[in-house]
Structure formats: C-alpha cells, structure tokens
N, C-alpha and C positions, 0 to 999 in steps of 0.2 A: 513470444509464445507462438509457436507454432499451431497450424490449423488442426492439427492431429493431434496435439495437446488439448486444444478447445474441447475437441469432440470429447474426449474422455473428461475434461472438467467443467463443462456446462450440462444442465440436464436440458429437459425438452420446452420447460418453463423457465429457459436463461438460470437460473439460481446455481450453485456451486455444489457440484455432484458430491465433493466429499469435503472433509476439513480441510480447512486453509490453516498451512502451518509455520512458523516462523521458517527462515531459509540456514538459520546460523546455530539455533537450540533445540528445534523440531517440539515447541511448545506451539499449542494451538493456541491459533489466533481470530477465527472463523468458523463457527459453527457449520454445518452441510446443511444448504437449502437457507442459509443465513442473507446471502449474498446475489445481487442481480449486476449477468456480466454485462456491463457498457463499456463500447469503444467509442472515443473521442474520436473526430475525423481529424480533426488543429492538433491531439494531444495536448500533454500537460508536460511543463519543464520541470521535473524536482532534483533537488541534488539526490548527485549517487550514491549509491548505497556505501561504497567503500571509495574513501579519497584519494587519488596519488600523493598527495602533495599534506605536509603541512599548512593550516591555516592561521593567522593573525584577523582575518577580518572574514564573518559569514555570507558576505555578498561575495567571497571571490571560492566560495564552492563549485566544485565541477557538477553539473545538471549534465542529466537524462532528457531524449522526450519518451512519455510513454505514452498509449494511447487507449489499451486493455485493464479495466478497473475492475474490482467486484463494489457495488453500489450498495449502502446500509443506510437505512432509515434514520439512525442515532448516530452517537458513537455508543451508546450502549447495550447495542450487536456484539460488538466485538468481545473477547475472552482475553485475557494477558496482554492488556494493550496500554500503552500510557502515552502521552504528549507532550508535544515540546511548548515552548512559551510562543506566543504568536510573533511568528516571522512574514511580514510583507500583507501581511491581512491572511495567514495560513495558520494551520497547527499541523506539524508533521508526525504521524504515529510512529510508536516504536514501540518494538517486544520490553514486556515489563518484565521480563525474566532475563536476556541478556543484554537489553537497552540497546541492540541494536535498530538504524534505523535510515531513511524514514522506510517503513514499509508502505505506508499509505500518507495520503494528504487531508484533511479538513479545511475547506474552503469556506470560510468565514465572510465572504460578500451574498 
C-alpha cells in the first residue's frame, strides 16, 4: 500500500475512510470508521492470497510479509466474513461470499 493510498484510506482518527471490500467479489467486508489502521514494524507472515503451485500439505503454502492491518475489536466488526479452522494457533478470514482467502488473520495467543 502505498502512502498515497493511506492518505485517501485512513481518516484523521486512523479508522478506515470508506468500506473495506473483498478484492475478488467487491462484497463488503468492513464497515467505514469500523477499522483502526496498524502497521507491524516485524510484520506478519500469512499465505498468499493466490498459490502458484498445487498443494498436498498446508505447511508448504507460499506466505507474504505484510505489515499494514486494519485492527477490529471482535471478529464481529467484520460483514461477509467467515474462518478457517485454526491453523498454527491462527484463524484466517475469508470472504463468505466467494470464500476467498485469507484476507485477514485472528491471532489466537
């Protein structure tokens, strides 16, 4: 995300200027002013949105680092959101409209 991206999608109180929406169905995922933006300095590893490769085993998914979140109280901020089963002590969000995923993490420690 670029900084000129920020500008226009953080308000003056960090929260999320306008709806957060999936990136694959453009169903909303995030209310506006739902969401407080945090950046990790370490980042977070999660697999990527879209795999090259076939998989046989979930430990050998390709990961991202990201480091730009929008931060929620619950999970039940969120609108058209569903979860996967806990992976690694995680729950990774996915659009419940076209299940893609993860778009977000739940950190469970």
């Amino acid at each position: 995300m670029s900084k000129s991206d920020l500008t226009e999608l953080v308000t003056e109180t960090n929260t999320n200027s306008k709806k957060i929406k999936c990136g694959r169905c453009d169903s909303y995922i995030l209310s506006a002013g739902a969401g407080i933006f945090t950046k990790f300095d370490s980042g977070l590893n999660v697999p990527s949105l879209r795999q090259k490769r076939e998989m046989t085993n979930p430990n050998d998914a390709e990961c991202e680092l990201l480091s730009n979140f929008w931060l929620v109280k619950d999970a039940f901020t969120f609108e058209n959101i569903g979860f996967t089963n806990t992976v690694q002590n995680k729950k990774y969000l996915i659009c419940a409209d076209c299940e893609i995923g993860p778009l977000g993490v739940q950190n469970l420690d």
